[in-house]
C-alpha positions in Angstrom: -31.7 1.6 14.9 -31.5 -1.2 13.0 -33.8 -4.4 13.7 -30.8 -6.8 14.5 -28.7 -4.8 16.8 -29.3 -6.9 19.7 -28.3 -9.9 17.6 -24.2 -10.0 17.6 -23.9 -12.4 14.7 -26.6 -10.8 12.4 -25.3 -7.1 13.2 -21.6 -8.6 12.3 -23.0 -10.4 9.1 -24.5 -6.7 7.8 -21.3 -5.4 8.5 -19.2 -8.5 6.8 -21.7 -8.0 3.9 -20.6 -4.7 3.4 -17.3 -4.4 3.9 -17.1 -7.1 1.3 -19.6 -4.9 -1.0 -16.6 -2.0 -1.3 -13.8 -3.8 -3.1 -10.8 -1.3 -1.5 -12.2 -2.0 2.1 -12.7 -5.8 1.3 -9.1 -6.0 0.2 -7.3 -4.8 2.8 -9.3 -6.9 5.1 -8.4 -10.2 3.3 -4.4 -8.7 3.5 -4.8 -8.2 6.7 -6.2 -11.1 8.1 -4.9 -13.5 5.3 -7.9 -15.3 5.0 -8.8 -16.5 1.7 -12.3 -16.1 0.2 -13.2 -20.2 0.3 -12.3 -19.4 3.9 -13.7 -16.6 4.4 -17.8 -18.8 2.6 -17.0 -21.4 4.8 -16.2 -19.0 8.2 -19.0 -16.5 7.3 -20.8 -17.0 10.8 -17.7 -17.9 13.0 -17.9 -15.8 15.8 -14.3 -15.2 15.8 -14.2 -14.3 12.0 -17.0 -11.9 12.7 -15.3 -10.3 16.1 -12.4 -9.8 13.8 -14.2 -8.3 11.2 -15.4 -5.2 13.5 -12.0 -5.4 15.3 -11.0 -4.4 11.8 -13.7 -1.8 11.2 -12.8 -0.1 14.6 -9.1 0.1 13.9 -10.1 2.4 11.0 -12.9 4.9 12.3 -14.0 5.8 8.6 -14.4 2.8 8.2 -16.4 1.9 11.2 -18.5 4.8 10.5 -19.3 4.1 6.9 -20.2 0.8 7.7 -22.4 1.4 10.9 -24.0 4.2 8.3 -24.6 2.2 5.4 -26.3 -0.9 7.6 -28.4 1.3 9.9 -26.2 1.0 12.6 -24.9 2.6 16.0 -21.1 2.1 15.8 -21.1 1.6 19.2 -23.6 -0.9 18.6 -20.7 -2.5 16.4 -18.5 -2.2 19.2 -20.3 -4.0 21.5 -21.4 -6.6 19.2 -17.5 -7.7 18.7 -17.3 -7.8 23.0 -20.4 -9.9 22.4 -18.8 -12.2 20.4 -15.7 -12.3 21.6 -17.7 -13.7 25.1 -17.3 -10.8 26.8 -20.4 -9.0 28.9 -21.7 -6.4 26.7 
């Protein structure tokens, strides 16, 4: 378990970080959410961007899981780190 898990915002940031490290998942994130990448600098620690950015990693389990993998992650952790910063009880 990784350190930061009970931090919403770092956990998210990992899993920003590498989503944006593989350039196929990185893409289709930026299509989907239309978010340019000055936007995307400037948002970096926006709650909502960040909620959005697992809410996009949990509509694509391989996703999800290769991310929660790669940063040391639970996915559920991921999970519950969106409901976190979304302002929902965890």
């Amino acid at each position: 378990m990784m350190k930061t898990e009970n931090d919403p915002v770092a956990l998210a940031l990992s899993a920003l970080a590498e989503t944006l490290g593989d350039e196929r998942r990185a893409q289709r994130f930026l299509d989907l959410t239309g978010i340019g990448t000055d936007e995307l600098r400037a948002r970096a620690s926006d709650p909502v961007l960040l909620a959005a950015l697992i809410a996009f990693l949990e509509a694509h389990e391989p996703d999800l899981l290769a991310v929660a993998e790669a940063i040391g992650a639970d996915p559920a952790a991921l999970s519950a780190a969106r409901l976190r910063l979304e302002g929902s009880p965890s």
